[in-house]
N, C-alpha and C positions, 0 to 999 in steps of 0.2 A: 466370747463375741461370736456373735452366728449373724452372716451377711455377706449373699452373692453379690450385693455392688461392691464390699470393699474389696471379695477377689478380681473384682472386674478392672478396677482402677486399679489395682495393686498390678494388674496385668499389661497394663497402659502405659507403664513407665513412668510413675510419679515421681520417680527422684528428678531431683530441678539440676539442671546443666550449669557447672561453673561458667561464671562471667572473664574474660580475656580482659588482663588485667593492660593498661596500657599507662607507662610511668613516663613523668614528665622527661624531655628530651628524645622520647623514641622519632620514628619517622613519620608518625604524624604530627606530633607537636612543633617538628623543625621543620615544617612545610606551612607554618603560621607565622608570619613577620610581622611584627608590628612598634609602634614608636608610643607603645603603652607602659605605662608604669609596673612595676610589682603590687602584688595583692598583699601586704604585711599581715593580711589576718585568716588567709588558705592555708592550712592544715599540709599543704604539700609547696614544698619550695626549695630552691638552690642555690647553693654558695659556688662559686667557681672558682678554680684554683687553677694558678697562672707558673709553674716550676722555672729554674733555670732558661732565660734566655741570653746569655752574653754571648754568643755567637752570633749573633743574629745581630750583635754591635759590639764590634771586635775592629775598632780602628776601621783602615779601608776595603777591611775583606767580612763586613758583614753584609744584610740587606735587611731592612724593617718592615715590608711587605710583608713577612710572614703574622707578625707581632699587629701589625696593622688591621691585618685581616680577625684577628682574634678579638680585640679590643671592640671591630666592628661589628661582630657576629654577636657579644656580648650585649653590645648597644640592643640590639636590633629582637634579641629575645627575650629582654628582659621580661615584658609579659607573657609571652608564650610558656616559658621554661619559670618564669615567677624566679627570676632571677636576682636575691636579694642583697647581698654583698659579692666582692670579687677579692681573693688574696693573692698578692704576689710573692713568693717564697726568697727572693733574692738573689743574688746574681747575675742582676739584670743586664750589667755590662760587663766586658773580659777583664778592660785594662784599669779601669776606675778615669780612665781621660776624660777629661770634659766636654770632652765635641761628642764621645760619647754618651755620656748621661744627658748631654742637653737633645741630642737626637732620639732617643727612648723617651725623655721629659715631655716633648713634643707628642710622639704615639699619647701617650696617657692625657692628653688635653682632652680629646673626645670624650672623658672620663666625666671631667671635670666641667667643662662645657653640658653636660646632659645631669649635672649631679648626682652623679652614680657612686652608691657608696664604694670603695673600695680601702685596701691597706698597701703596702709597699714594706720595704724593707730589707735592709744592705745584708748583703753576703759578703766571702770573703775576696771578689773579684769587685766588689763596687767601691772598696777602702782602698789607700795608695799602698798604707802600711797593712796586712790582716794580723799582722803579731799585736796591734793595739786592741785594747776593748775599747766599748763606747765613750771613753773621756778621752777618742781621740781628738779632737775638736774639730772645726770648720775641713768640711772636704765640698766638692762639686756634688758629690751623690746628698750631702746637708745643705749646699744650697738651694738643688733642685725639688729633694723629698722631703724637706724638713717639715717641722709643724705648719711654716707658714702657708705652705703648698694645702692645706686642708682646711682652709679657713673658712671656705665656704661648705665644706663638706658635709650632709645630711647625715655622719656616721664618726667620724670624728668628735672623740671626747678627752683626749688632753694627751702630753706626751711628757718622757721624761726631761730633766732639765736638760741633758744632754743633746736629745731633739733624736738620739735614735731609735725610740723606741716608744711605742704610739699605741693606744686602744682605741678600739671602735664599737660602736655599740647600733646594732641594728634590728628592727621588728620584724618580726615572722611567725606564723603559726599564733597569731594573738599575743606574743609575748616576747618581750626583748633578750636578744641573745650576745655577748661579748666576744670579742676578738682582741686578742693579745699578738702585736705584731713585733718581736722581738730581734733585737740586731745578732747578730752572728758569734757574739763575742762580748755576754753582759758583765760589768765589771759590779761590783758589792753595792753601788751605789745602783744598777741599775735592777740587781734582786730585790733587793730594798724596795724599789719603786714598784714594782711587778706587784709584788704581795701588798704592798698599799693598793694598787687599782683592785687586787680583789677584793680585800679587808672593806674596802668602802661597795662593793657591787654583791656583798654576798649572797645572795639571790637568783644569779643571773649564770645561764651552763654557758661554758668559756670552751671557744675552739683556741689555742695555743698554736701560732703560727713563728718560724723562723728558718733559719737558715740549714743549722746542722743539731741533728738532735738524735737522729740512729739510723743505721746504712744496713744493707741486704746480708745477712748472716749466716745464709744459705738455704735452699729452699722455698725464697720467697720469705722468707719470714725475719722480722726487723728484730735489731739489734741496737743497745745503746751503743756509743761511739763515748768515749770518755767525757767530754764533753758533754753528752748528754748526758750522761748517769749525772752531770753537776747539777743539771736543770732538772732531772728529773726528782732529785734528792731533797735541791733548795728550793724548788718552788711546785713542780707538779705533783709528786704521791700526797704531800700534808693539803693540797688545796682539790676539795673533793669537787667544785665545779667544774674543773678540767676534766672535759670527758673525751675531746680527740685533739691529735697533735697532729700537724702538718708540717714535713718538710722538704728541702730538696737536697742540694749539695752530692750527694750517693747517689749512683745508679747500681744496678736498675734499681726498678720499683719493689719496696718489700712493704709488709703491714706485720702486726703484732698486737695482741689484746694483753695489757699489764693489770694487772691490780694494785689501786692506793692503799692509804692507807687505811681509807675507810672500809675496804672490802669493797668497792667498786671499779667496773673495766674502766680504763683510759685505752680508747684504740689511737695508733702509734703508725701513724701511715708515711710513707719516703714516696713522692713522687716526682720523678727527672728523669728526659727525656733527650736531653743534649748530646749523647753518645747516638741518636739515631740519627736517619737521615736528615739532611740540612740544619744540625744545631736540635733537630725536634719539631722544625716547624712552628713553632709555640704555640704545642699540642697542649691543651687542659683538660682538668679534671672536673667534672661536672659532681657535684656531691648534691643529690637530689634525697631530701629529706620528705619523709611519708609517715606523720605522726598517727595516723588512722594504721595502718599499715605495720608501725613501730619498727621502721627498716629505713636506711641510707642504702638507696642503692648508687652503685659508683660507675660514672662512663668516663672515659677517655678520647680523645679524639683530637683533631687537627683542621679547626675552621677554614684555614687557610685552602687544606687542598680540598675541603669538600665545596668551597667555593672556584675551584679550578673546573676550568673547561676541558682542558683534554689534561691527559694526568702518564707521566713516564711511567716503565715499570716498578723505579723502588716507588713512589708514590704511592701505587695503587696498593700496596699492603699497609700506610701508616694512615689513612684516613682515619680507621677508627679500630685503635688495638684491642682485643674483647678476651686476650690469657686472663687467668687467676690473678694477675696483681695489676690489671688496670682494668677489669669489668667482673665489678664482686658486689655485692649487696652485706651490710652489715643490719644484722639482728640489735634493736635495740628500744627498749619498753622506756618510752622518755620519762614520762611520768613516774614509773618507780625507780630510775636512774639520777632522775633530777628531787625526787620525794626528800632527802635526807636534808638540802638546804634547801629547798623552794617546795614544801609541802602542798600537795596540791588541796586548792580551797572548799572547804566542805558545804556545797550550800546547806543553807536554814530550810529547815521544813516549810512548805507555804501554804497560808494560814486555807482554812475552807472556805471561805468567801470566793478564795481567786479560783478555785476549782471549778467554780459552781455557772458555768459559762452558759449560757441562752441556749434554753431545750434541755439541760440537764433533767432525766426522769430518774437517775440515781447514782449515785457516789457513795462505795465502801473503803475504809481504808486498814483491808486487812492486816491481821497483827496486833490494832489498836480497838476493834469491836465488832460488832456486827449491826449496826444502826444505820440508815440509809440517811448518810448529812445532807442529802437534798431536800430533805422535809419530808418526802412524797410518800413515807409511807412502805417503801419498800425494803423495809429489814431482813436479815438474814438469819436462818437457822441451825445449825451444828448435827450432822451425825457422825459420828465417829469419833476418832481422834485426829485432833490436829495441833499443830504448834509453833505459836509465836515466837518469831524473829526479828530482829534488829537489820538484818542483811537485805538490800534493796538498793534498786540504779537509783545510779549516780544523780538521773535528774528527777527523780519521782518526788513527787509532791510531799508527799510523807516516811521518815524513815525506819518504816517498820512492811513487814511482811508476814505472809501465814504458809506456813511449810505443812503440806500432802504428802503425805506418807502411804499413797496406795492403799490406804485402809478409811478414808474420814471425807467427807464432802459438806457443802452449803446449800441450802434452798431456799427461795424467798417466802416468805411467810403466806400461806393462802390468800390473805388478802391484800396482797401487795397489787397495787393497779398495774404495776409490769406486767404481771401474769396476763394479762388480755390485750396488752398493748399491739396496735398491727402495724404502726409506722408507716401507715401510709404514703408520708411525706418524705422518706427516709431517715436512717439512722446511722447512728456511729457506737460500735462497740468495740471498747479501750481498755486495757490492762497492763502490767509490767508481769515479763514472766520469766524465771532462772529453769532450768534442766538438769539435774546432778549429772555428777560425771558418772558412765556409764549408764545411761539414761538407757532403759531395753523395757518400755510399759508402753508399747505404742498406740493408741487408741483411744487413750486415755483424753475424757473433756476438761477442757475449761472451763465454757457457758454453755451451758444446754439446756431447750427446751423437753422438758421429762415427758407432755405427749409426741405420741406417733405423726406423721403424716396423718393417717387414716381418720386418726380423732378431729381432723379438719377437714375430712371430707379428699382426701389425696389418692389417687390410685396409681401413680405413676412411678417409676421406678421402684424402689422397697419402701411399704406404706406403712412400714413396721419401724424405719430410721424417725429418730425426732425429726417436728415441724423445722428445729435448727440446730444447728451446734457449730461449734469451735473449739476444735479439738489437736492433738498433736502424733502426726503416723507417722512411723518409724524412718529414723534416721534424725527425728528433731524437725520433721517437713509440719507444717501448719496447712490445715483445711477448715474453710466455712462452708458447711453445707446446707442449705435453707429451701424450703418449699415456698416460693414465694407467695403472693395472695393471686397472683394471674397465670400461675402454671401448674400444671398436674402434678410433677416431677419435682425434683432438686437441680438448682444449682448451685454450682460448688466452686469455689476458689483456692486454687491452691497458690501457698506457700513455699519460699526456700528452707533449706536445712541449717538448722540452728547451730551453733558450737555450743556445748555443753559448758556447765559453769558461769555464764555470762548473762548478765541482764541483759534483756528485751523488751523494749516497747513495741505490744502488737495492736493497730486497729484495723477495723471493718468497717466501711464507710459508705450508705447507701445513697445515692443521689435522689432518690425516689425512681428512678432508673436503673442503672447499672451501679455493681456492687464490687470496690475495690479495696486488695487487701494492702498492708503496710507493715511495713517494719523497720523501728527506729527512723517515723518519718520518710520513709522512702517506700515508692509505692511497687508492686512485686509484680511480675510478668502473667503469670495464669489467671486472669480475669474475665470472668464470662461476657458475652457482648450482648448475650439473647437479656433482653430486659426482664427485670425480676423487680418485682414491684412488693411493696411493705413485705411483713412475716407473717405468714398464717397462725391463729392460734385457736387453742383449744380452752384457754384460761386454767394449766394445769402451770406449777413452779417454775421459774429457773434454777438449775443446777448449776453451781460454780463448785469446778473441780471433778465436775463426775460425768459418764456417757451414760446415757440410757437409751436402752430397745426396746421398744413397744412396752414403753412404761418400767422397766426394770434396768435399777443401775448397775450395769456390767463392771464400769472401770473408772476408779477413782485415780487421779492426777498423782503424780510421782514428781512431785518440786515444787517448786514458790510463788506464789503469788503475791504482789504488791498491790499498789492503787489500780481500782476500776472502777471505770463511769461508763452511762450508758445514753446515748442523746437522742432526743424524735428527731435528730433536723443532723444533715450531713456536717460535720465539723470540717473545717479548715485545715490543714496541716500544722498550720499560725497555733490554732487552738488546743493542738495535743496536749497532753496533761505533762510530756518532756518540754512544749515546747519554750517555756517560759524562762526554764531553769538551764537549756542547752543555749538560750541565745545568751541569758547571763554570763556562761561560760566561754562563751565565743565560738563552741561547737557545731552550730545550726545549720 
């Protein structure tokens, strides 16, 4: 490659600036209030976890003010934070008295009054007797939490017959998630019931909520407690849905990653806060889920005193605890964690008709030929070597691709009408493109015009770069560089850096004005403002897969190319060749 503008831009600083990423409940998200519902089909959403409060109702030396404040703060961001279910871990009250349960029953009305899904669920302080399992029968903590108590509940899907132990079934990320809210002490009849709610839901990834299930083992790091290894033996490692366990009962806080039996994690979280200041405050746990992201990150904190006006010394350190075991993020690939029972859905190929959108001047669907299915004429040619694959995104029209191997390229046939097309009006050009790992060919084209500037009459900048191209500079960065029909020179678009390995939908999209680049639907920062009107031509080929300098192709493409179309008229976002098969999936 011989080219003073690429050292010129390479000197400019074209790597693109990481974006500051900002996760649900940071400090701008808690500075939005609002009396909005949850979004059940946002890709980003939270479960909130409510640990140990029975001090905070402990006969006549608690105070519910804390618990209140929480319950409210919950209310109050449900949309902000896309707040989608609430778990309470148990031991809600110290003594199991009933002036106490109906006083905490009371807090939880705001619950129930706003139909906020949530769960409950007895500890060993909310039973008269804890030596009994669940066929202890009727207690106050069963009058107040029983099944009946959810009858209106949007989340609520049935309980055992004992009435202590309850699943809930709620949407999020597009797709319904289960909660298993388990008494403290299951007796044979209630494992039994457990493994029936899965047997019948087996599709659906199961958080496992209860009371005592593994305590801090040192270092932070969880441990079964006898008792759990019972639950973990009888009912979590054989049921591969269960993928996190919540409990309280132990402090402090520990986590732990096990393995089932299927060879996948179960994360194993303790979270209890009762041993801090005032009982805890009834500090929670924020579990903000990031399926784009494929991360839980975890916060901590204490609605109560960040809703305080002036704040004592111990106060000012429990607002919001940020150690290793109450502000961590957990790594986790949902899709291939959840793929063994809930396979994720393969779309169908979609037929060429639907591709063939208003303005379409050509569609290939590399891998499967070189024939231009728009009618128009514009086929493809073969130099080198290349070769057909099956591998292609997720939402591309068709499931096949053609793999560059830095030695093989495309050209449109001579007389293909592209070759002169000037787009006057504007255009759009659309592809799906993968990068091998270790991707080091940088320069290499996409689509390119094989003449020069010069052969359109250009004297501006180097008259020796094509009329256009779309091509890929090192690091995975994407540029469209084009002589427009109104300007001497090039203008160029750049692109962010790619991750290697991953399909990508790239388009360029001309207004008949100004020219904007995309990626996966999202439109990219470096876009020229100076107007750039249609594409000059010379009526010489397009190259798909290869760069050429003043006529001569330097650099053929190093990866994959899937479905491309190319359109005289700006397409829509609506209209992208992902975009049909991403809303199917609920991705969009």
């Amino acid at each position: 490659m011989t080219s003073s503008r690429r050292s010129f831009l390479i000197g400019t600083g074209a790597t693109a600036a990481a974006a500051a990423l900002v996760t649900p409940g940071s400090a701008v998200a808690d500075n939005v209030v609002g009396s909005g519902r949850p979004d059940p089909e946002a890709r980003r959403f939270t479960l909130a976890v409510i640990p140990d409060t029975q001090y905070m109702f402990d006969m006549d030396r608690g105070d519910s003010a804390p618990l209140k404040a929480t319950l409210q703060y919950l209310v109050d961001h449900q949309r902000s934070e896309n707040i989608v279910f609430i778990s309470h871990l148990g031991d809600l009250v110290e003594n199991a008295q009933k002036s106490e349960i109906d006083d905490i029953s009371e807090r939880f009305e705001v619950l129930d009054r706003r139909r906020v899904g949530y769960s409950v669920l007895a500890g060993n302080h909310d039973v008269p007797d804890s030596r009994k399992d669940d066929q202890r029968g009727r207690t106050p903590y069963l009058d107040r939490f029983g099944p009946q108590r959810f009858r209106h509940s949007p989340t609520f899907r049935g309980a055992s017959a004992d009435g202590y132990n309850t699943f809930h079934v709620f949407r999020a990320a597009g797709k319904e998630w289960l909660v298993l809210a388990l008494d403290w002490r299951m007796s044979a009849k209630g494992f039994d019931w457990a493994r029936s709610v899965l047997a019948k839901h087996p599709k659906l990834p199961v958080v496992l909520t209860t009371h005592e299930l593994a305590y801090d083992g040192g270092d932070g790091t969880a441990a079964m407690s006898d008792y759990g290894r019972r639950l973990w033996d009888e009912l979590i490692k054989d049921n591969d849905q269960v993928f996190l366990t919540l409990n309280g009962h132990f402090w402090p806080p520990a986590r732990a990653t096990m393995r089932n039996s299927a060879g996948n994690e179960v994360h194993v979280h303790i979270t209890n806060y009762q041993d801090r200041y005032y009982g805890g405050g009834a500090m929670i746990r924020l579990y903000h889920f990031d399926l784009d992201r494929k991360t839980i990150d975890v916060r901590t904190l204490s609605p109560w005193l960040l809703g305080k006006r002036s704040l004592n010394p111990l106060e000012r350190g429990e607002i919001e605890l940020t150690g290793p075991a109450d502000r961590f993020s957990v790594p986790i690939d949902f899709e291939q964690r959840f793929a063994r029972f809930d396979p994720p859905v393969l779309l169908a190929p979609q037929p060429v008709r639907d591709v063939l959108v208003k303005g379409t001047v050509a569609y290939w669907r590399l891998g499967e030929g070189l024939k231009d299915l728009s009618g128009n004429g514009n086929d493809l040619v073969q130099t080198g070597l290349l070769a057909a694959s099956e591998d292609h995104h997720r939402f591309a029209p068709s499931h096949h691709s053609l793999f560059f191997g830095k030695n093989g390229y495309l050209s449109t046939v001579e007389s293909a009408p592209l070759n002169r097309q000037t787009f006057e009006r504007g255009y759009t050009v659309e592809l799906f493109l993968k990068l091998p790992s270790g991707f080091n060919h940088p320069w290499c084209g996409l689509f390119t015009k094989l003449a020069p500037g010069s052969a359109a009459g250009k004297t501006g900048d180097d008259p020796s770069e094509p009329i256009a191209t779309l091509n890929v500079a090192g690091g995975g960065q994407l540029q469209w560089a084009v002589f427009p029909r109104n300007l001497p020179g090039i203008s160029t678009n750049w692109g962010h850096e790619m991750d290697y390995e991953t399909w990508w939908h790239i388009a360029v999209v001309n207004d008949g004005v100004h020219t904007t680049l995309y990626v996966d639907g999202s439109p990219l920062l470096r876009n020229p403002s100076t107007p750039a009107r249609g594409i000059s031509t010379a009526g010489d080929p397009w190259l798909v897969g290869a760069y050429a300098y003043n006529r001569v192709v330097e650099k053929s493409l190093h990866g994959w190319i899937g479905d491309m179309r190319v359109a005289n008229r700006p397409l829509d976002r609506s209209e992208f060749m992902r975009s049909r098969a991403a809303r199917t999936a609920g991705t969009d």
